[in-house]
VEXSEMAR-592092 format. One record per residue (C-alpha): residue in one letter; x, y, z. Coordinates in steps of 0.2 Angstrom, whole numbers, plus 2048, in hexadecimal, padded with zeros to 3 digits. Layout:
BEGIN
AXYZ ...
//
This chain:
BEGIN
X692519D65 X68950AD6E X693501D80 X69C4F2D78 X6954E0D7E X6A04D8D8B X6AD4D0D83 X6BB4DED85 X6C84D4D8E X6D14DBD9F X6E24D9D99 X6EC4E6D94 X6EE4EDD85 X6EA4FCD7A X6D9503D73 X6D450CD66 X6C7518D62 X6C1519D4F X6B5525D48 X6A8524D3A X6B5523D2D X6C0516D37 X6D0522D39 X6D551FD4A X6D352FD56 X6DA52BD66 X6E451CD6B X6E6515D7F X6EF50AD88 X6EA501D99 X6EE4F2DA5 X6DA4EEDA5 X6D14EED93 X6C14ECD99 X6C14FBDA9 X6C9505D9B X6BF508D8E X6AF503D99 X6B3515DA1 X6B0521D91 X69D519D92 X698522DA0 X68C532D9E X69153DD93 X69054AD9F X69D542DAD X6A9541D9E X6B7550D9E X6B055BD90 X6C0556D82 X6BC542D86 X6AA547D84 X6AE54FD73 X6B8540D6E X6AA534D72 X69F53DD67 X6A9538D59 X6AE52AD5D X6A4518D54 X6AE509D5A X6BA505D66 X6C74F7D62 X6D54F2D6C X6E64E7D6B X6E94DBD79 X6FC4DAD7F X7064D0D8D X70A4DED99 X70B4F0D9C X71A4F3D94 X7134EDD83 X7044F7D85 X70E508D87 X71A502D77 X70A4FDD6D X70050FD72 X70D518D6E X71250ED5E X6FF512D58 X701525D5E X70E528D54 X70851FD43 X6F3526D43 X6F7537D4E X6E5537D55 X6DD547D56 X6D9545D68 X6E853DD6F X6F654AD76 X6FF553D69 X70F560D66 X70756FD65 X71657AD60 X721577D51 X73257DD5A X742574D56 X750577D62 X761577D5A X76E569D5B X780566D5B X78455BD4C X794551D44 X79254AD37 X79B537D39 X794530D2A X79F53CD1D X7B2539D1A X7B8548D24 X7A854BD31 X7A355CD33 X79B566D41 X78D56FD3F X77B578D48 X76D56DD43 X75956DD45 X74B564D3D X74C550D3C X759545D41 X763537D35 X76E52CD36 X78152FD33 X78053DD3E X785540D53 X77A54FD5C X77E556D6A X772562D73 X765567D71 X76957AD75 X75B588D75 X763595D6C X76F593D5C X77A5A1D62 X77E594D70 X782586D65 X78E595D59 X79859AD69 X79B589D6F X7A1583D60 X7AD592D5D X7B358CD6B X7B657CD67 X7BD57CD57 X7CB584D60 X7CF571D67 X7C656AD5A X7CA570D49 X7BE566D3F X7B556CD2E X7A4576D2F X7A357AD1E X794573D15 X799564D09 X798573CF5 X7A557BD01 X7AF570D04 X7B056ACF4 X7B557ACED X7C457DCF9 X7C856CCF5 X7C756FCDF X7D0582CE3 X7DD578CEE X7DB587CF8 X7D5586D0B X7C8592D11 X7CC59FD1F X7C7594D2D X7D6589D2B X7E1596D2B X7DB59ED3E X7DC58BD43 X7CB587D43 X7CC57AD36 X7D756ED33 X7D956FD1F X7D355ED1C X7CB565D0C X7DF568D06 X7E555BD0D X7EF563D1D X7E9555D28 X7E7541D28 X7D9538D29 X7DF52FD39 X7E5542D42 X7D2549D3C X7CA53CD43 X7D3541D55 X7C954FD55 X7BA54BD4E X7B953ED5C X7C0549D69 X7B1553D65 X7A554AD68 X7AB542D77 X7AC553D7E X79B558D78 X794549D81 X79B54FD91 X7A8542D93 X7B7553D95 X7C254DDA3 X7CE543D9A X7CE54DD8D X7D655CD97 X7DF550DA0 X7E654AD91 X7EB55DD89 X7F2565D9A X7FE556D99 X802559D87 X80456DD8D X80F569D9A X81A55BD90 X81B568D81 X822575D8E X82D569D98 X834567D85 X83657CD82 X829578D73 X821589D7A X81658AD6A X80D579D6D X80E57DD7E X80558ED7A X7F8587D6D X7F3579D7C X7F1588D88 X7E3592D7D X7DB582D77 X7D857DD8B X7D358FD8E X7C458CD7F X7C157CD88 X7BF583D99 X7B4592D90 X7A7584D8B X7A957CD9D X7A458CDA5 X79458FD9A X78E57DDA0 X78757CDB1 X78C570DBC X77D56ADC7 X782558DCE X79154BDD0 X79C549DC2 X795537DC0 X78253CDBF X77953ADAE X76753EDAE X758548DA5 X751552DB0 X73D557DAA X732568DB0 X71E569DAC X715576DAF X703575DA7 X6F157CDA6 X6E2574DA0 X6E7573D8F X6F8574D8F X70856ED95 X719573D93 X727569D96 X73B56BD98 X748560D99 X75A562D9F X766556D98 X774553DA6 X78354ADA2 X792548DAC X78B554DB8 X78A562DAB X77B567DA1 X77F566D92 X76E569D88 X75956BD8D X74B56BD7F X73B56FD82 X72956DD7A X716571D7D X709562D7D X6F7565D79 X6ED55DD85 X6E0558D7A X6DC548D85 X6D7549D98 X6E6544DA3 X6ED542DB3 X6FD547DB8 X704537DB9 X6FD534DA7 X705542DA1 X71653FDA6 X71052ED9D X70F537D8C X71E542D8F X729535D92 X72352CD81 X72653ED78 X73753ED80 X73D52BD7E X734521D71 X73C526D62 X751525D66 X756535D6F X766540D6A X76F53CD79 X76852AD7E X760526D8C X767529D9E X76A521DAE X75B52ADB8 X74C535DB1 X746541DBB X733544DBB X72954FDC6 X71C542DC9 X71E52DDC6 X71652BDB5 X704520DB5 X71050FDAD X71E513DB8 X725501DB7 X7214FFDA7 X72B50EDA4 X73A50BDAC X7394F7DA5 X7384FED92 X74750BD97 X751501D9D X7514F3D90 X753502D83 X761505D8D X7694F5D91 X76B4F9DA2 X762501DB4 X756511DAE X750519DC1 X740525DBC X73D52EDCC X73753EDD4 X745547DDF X73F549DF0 X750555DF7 X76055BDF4 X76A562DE4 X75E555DD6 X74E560DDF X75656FDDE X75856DDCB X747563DC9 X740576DCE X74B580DC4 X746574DB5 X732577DB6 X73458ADBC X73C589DA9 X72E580DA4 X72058CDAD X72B59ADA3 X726593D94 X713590D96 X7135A2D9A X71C5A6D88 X711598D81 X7025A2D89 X7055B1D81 X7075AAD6F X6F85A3D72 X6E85ACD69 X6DD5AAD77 X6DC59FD87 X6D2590D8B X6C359AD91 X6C35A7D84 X6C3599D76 X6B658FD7C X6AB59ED7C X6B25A2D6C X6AB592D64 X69B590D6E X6975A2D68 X69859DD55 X69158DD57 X682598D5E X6835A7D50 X68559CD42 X67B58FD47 X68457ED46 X68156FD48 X690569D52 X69E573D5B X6AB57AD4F X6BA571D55 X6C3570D44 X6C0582D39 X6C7584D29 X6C8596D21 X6CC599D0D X6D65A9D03 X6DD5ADCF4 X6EA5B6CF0 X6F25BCCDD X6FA5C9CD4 X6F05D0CC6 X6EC5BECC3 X6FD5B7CC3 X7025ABCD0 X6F25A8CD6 X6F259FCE6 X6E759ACF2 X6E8593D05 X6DE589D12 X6E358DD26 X6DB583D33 X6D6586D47 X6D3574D51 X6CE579D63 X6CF58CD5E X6E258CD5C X6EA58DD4B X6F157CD46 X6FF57ED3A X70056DD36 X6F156ED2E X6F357CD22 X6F257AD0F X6F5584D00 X6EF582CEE X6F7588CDD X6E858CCD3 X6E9586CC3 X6D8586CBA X6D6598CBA X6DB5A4CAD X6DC5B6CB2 X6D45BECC3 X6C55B4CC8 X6C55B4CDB X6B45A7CDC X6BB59DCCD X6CC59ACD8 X6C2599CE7 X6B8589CE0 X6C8581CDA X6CE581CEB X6BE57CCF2 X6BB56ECE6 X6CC568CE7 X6CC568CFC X6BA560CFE X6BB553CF0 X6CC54DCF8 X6C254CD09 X6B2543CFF X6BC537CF6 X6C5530D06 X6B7532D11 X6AF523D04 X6BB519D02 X6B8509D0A X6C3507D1B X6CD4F9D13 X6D5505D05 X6DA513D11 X6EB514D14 X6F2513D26 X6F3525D28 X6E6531D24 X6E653CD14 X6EA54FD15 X6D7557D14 X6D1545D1C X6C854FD2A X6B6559D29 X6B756BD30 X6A956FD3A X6A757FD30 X6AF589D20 X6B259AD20 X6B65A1D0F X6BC5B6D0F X6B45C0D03 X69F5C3D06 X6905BCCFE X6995B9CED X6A55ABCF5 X6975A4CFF X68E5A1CF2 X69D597CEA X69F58DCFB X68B588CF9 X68D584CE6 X69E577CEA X69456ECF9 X68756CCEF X68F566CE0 X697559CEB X689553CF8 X69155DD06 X68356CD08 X67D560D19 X68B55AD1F X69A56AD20 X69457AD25 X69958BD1C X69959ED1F X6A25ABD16 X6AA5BAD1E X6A55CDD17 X6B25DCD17 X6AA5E1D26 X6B15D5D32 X6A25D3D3D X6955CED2F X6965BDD2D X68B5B6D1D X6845A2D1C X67959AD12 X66559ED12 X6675AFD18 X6685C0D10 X66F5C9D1D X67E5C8D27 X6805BED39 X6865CDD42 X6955C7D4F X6945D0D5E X6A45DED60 X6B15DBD6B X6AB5CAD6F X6B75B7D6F X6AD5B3D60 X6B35C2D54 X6C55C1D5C X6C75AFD54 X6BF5B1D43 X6CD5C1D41 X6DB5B5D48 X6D45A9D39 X6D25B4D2C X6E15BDD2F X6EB5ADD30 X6E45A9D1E X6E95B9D18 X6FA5B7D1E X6FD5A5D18 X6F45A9D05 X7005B6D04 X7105B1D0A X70C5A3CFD X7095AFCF1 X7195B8CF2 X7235A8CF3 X71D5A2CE2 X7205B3CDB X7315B7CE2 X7345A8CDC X7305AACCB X7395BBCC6 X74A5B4CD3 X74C5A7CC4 X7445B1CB4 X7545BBCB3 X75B5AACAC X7515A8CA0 X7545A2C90 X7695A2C92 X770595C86 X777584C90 X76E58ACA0 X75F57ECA3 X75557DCB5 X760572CBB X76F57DCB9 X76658CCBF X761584CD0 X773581CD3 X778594CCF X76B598CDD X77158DCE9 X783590CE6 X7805A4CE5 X76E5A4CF1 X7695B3CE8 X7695BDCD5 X7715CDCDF X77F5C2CE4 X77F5B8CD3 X7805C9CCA X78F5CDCD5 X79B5C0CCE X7A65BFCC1 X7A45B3CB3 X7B25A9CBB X7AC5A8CCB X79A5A3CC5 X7A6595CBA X7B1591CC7 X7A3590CD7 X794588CCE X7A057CCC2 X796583CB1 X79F582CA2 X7A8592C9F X79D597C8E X78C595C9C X79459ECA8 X7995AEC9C X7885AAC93 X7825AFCA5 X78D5BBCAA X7875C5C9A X7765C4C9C X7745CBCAC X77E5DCCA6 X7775DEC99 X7745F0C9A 
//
């Protein structure tokens, strides 16, 4: 990529890097345009390795002028977020910490765990780092709180027997289904609820010891009693939040610990004093950064998309982030009011500043050992084939192919991918083959090929005007393919690339039974991979990985296949209706176990169906 000419501005902005295809791969920010981007031009060999890497490439640089810094770090992470560059820093694990939930956009709100992603309608509280947490806090609650957890098919069921489940009956539901509460009562303790879940609990045990004592004063002993044991639950669920501050303090409290590749954050949520949640997550460090940058990016992870329980009065940090007034401007005007982003220098707030990144140093250390190979060891890993096999540039993206079938039935076949020398899940892709009749392993290996390749070929020319704003799902190149399965699937790998003008442009090598004989084009005999070295280590973790992932699709498609055949062919039972008898039943064992009323009266089939089913599945 040549220097641009002169006319990069010194505002500030954000710049972005595009590569030969015009998909964005890594997107900036900074006060100064020009001194920017003029500083990835330098010698390629003064360049941190992974900016090198990126530079190499990279084909044009554009860039966005803006009126300040804080428009800059809004615009960068603005553009992060919708292209996802390869090279800017990423998530690197998938985990989703659970959350408290309630419902409030339902008639009678229901309390429930919760992962995944977030709508509207809904409160969360948390997030907490084990579900057994969230169960025993909520047992605890619902003592106070009697609302609904009850999924809505439940409910509705209740609601149609007239009948309330056993909850309501040990007091920890209300009944709403049966109508043993009001709208207006219900909505006391769905609200109590919440207010208590967002830390706000003073008032509310104010409020009940008063209610316990009047009820007393009144020889109502059994209100009096039922106040006592529900403020015994409530002080349960005080004691297993810590206190760490002054009632008034509300503050996220974040802990990094990092390597040269990795960071892993934490972050306490305080409120009132208590915490009352943390979350954590592991960032890929594909970029070079400072600390200060860092704490940049974290802080965009953490805040730019709304978070659960807002935004707080101070934002612990262990060092300022690079845009630290921009940070605190943006922030605050989120807010409405005063955001502090600081490092604690004594006291309690350090104290806690510590605890929070020993936490975070605990899980790099688990993070570590889930990893198949450090830093060092994949670096040699991928040097060492780029040497044994002979290719032209380092193997950052590798993609490895399998099938998997029964006898020729539910033939199936999958594509796993290793950027950087880690498995990236995100990435993974499996194929239904559908052209093949019988058991053909190169037939379906050429499908899969064909279909994978010609995806890539057909973006890849389309002219830059036609491509969507985000990138297709096989819209990058690997650096290599590996197919499993010797000489015979290499061959179909040779023939596909061929047949689609890619034989110069993707390199491929097929791996033999014998793990350590690697087979590639032009050459009757196999590369031998040295034993016990980085390199045969990570084309196991690959081809094992494709194993796993072509066969647990395999058994998906096939479980799924004889769970529903049983079904087959009952009169008035189409697939609609035979999706809702999974779902209501979850499996044929239980299915089998019912009655033909209960299958009537719990899926809602007409009684001749439900008989019809009930039949068929005793036949003897």
């Amino acid at each position: 990529m040549q220097r641009p000419d002169g006319n990069i501005p010194v505002t500030p902005g954000s710049y972005q890097f595009r590569d030969a295809q015009g998909r964005v791969i890594y997107v900036g920010k900074a006060i100064n345009l020009r001194s920017r981007v003029s500083s990835y031009f330098a010698d390629p060999a003064t360049l941190h390795p992974r900016t090198a890497s990126m530079m190499s490439f990279a084909d044009k640089v554009e860039w966005i002028e803006v009126r300040n810094e804080v428009e800059a770090l809004l615009l960068e992470y603005a553009l992060i977020k919708e292209h996802k560059p390869r090279f800017n820093i990423r998530l690197q694990d998938d985990k989703s910490f659970p959350f408290m939930a309630v419902t409030t956009d339902e008639e009678w709100p229901r309390a429930m765990m919760f992962r995944g992603k977030r709508r509207k309608g809904v409160r969360y509280f948390g997030p907490y780092v084990h579900p057994g947490a969230i169960r025993d806090t909520l047992e605890l609650l619902l003592r106070t709180f009697p609302v609904r957890t009850c999924a809505a098919s439940k409910f509705k069921q209740h609601e149609r027997l007239g009948r309330p489940c056993l909850l309501f009956h040990i007091e920890k539901c209300s009944g709403p289904c049966v109508g043993e509460i009001s709208a207006v009562d219900y909505k006391v303790h769905v609200d109590g609820l919440m207010k208590f879940l967002d830390g706000d609990n003073t008032e509310i045990v104010a409020t009940m010891e008063k209610q316990m004592i009047a009820a007393s004063e009144a020889t109502d002993f059994e209100r009096a009693a039922k106040i006592r044991d529900r403020l015994t639950a409530i002080h349960q669920v005080l004691e297993k939040q810590q206190m760490v501050g002054v009632q008034e303090d509300d503050m996220d409290v974040i802990g990094i610990a990092q390597d040269e590749i990795t960071a892993a954050v934490q972050i306490f949520f305080v409120r009132k004093g208590r915490v009352i949640g943390r979350n954590g997550f592991v960032l890929d460090k594909v970029e070079d950064v400072s600390p200060e940058l860092l704490v940049d990016r974290i802080l965009e992870n953490i805040y730019g998309d709304e978070p659960a329980l807002g935004i707080p009065k101070q934002v612990l940090v262990p060092v300022l982030p690079e845009s630290h007034g921009a940070v605190e401007k943006w922030l605050s005007d989120v807010r409405t009011t005063q955001v502090s982003v600081r490092v604690p220098m004594r006291g309690d707030k350090r104290e806690l500043q510590e605890t929070v990144t020993i936490n975070a140093s605990r899980e790099l250390a688990r993070h570590r050992l889930k990893r198949s190979a450090d830093q060092h060891s994949r670096t040699m890993a991928l040097n060492d084939l780029q040497q044994l096999l002979k290719l032209p540039h380092f193997p950052l993206r590798i993609e490895c192919y399998d099938m998997a079938h029964l006898h020729g039935t539910d033939y199936v076949g999958s594509m796993v991918v290793l950027e950087d020398g880690l498995p990236a899940k995100t990435e993974y892709r499996r194929f239904k083959i559908k052209d093949v009749p019988g058991n053909d392993d190169y037939a379906a290996m050429r499908e899969v090929l064909m279909r994978r390749l010609s995806a890539y070929k057909k973006e890849r020319d389309l002219p830059i005007s036609e491509r969507g704003s985000k990138p297709g799902k096989f819209a990058y190149p690997p650096q290599l393919i590996l197919v499993d399965g010797g000489k015979g699937q290499l061959g179909v790998a040779i023939d596909v690339m061929k047949e689609l003008g890619l034989e110069n442009e993707i390199p491929v090598a097929s791996l033999a039974k014998r793990l350590e004989e690697v087979f590639v084009p032009n050459s009757s005999m196999p590369i031998d991979v040295p034993r016990g070295s980085e390199a045969l280590f990570m084309l196991q973790v690959i081809r094992d990985e494709a194993h796993r992932f072509a066969n647990t699709f395999h058994r998906q498609l096939r479980g799924k296949r004889m769970k529903v055949s049983g079904l087959d062919g009952i009169a008035g039972l189409g697939a609609a209706r035979k999706e809702k008898l999974m779902q209501v039943f979850g499996s044929m064992k239980s299915l089998r176990e019912a009655s033909a009323d209960e299958i009537h009266t719990q899926s809602g089939l007409p009684q001749v169906v439900s008989q019809a089913v009930f039949d068929a599945l005793h036949l003897s």
